[in-house]
C-alpha positions in Angstrom: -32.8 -10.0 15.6 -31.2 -9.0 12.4 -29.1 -11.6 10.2 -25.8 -11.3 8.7 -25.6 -12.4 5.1 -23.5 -14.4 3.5 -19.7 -12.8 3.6 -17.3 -11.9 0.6 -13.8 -13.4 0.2 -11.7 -15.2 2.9 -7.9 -14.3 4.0 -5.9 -17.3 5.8 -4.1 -15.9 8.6 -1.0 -17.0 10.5 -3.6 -18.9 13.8 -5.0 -21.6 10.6 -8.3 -19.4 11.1 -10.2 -17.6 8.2 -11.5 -13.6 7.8 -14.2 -12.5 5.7 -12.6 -9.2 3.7 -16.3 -7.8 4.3 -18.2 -7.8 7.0 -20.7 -6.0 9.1 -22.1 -5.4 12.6 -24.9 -4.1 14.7 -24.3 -1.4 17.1 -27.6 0.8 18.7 -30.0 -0.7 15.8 -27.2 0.8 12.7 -25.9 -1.7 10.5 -22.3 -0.5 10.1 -20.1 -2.3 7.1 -16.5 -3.0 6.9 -13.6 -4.1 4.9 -10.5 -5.5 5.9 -7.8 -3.3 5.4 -4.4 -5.0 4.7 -2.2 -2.3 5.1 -3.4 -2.4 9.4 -2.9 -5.5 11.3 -4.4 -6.0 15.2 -2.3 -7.7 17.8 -3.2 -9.3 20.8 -0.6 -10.3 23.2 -1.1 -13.9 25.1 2.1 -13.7 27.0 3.7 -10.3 27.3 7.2 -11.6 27.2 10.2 -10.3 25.7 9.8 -13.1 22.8 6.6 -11.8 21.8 7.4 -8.3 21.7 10.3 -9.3 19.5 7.9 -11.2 17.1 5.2 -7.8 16.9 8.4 -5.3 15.9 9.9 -7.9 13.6 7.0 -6.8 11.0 7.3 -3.2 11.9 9.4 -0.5 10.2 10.0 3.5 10.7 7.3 3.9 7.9 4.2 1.6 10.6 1.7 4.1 11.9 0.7 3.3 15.5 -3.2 3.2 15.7 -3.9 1.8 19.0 -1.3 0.8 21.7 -2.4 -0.6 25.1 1.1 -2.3 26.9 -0.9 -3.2 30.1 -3.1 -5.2 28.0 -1.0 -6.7 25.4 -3.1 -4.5 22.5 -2.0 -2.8 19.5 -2.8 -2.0 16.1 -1.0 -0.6 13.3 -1.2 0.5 9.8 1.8 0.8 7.2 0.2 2.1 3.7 3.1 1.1 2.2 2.7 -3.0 2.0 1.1 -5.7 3.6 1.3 -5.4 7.0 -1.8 -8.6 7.7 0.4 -10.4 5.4 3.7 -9.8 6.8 2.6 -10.3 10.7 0.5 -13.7 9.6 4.1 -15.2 8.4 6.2 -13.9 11.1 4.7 -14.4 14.3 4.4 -17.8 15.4 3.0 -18.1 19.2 2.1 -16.2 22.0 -0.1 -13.5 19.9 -3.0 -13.8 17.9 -2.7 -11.6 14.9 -6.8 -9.7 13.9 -6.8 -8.0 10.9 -8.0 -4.2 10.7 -11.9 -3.4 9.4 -12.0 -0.1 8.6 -15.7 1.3 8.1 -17.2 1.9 4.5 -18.8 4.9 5.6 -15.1 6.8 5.9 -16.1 6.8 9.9 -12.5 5.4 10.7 -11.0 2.2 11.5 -12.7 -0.4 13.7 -10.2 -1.8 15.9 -11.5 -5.0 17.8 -9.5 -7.7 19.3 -11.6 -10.6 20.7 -14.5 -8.9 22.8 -18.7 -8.9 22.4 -20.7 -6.9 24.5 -24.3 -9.1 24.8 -27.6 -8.0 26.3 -29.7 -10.6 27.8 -34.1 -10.7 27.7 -35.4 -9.0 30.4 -37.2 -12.2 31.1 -33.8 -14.1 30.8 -32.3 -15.2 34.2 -28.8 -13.8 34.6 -27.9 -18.1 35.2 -28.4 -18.3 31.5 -25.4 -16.2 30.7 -22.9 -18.8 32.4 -24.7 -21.4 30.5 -24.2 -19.6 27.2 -20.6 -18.8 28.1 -20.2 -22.7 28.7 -21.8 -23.6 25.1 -20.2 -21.6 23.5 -16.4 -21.7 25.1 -16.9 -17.8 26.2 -16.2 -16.0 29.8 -17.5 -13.2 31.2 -14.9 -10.3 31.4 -17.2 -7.8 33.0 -20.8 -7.2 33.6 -22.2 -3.5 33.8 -23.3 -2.1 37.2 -26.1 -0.2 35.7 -27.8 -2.2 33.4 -26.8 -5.9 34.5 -28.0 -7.5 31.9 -25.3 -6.4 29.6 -21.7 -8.6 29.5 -18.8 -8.6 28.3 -17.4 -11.8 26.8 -14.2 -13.0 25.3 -13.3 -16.5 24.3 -11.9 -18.7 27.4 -9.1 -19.9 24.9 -7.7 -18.1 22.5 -9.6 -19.1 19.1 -8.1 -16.5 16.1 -11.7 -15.2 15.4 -12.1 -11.8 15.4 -15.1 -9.9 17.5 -16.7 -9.3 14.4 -16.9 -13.4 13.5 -17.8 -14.1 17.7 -20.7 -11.4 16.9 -21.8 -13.2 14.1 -22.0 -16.8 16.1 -24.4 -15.2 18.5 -26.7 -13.1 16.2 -29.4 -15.2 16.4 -29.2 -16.2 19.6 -32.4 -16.4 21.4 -31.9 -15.3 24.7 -30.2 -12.3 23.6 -31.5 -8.7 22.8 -28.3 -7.7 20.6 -25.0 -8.5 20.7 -22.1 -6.3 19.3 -18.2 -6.5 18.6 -16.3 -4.4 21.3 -14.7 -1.7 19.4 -11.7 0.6 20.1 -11.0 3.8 18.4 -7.8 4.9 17.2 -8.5 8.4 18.5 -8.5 7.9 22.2 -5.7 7.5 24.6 -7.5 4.8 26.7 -9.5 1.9 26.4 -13.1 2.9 25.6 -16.1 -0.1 25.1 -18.7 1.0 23.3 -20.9 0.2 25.9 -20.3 3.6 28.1 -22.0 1.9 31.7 -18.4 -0.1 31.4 -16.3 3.1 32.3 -18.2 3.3 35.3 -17.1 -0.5 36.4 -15.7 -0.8 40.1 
């Protein structure tokens, strides 16, 4: 499996936990760069509460573009050119949702909106047991699995941890029993949810 190297520049966010400004992933054998962008910020609602509402539109103004918005899950991004908007969120919000910055792609693709999901593919020759093991080592559950190709998961940290899908990616690289593993991206173009793994929209 390919190897990330070592990443450029750190930002301390409001959760204590660190983001490289440049990073890069894996997706279908490409190896996509990003930057952080801190005009964008990424929410992720633990507790979708009144309070925590509050505390995401306490850093927004008329001038905050909204790039992503999922109420059902607790998910939004947005983007305000005009300042700091990581910045702003990290020293504002305090509990109840974990604040991700916004990686836009160096290739002028778009913004790559993550939140706290991988998509992993196990060896063929790798029991599906071994996933729950992995999960276990590595503080993860398993949010979905794919109908059609089962050895494909979804995973998301079983606390919440501040790192990013890009940095829960990175962890698992190397990992032997896996074939690739791959942030789980959103675009700012749909209306809906869509994992970059497409046997997940067929999910029962």
């Amino acid at each position: 499996m390919k190897t990330f190297p070592f990443l450029l520049g750190i930002l301390w966010v409001a959760t204590g936990y660190s983001h490289p400004v440049e990073t890069l992933y894996f997706c279908r054998d490409q190896e996509i760069p990003v930057r952080m962008d801190s005009t964008g910020v990424v929410f992720q609602v633990q507790d979708p509460n009144s309070k925590s509402i509050a505390q995401i539109e306490s850093v927004l103004d008329a001038s905050a573009e909204t790039l992503y918005a999922n109420p059902e899950k607790g998910r939004y991004a947005y983007r305000n050119p005009e300042g700091n908007l990581l910045s702003n969120a990290s020293s504002k919000i305090t509990s109840g949702v974990q604040v991700f910055p916004l990686y836009t792609s160096l290739d002028g693709k778009g913004d790559a909106i993550g939140f706290d999901e991988i998509i992993v593919r196990l060896k063929k020759d790798v029991p599906s047991v071994e996933i729950d093991r992995l999960c276990l080592a590595h503080d993860l559950q398993i949010v979905s699995q794919s109908v059609y190709e089962p050895e494909i998961f979804m995973l998301r940290p079983a606390n919440p941890t501040g790192q990013t899908c890009f940095e829960l990616a990175l962890e698992l690289q190397d990992h032997p029993q896996l074939v690739w593993v791959t942030p789980n991206l959103y675009s700012e173009k749909l209306t809906a949810p869509a994992p970059n793994d497409p046997h997940f929209v067929d999910q029962v």
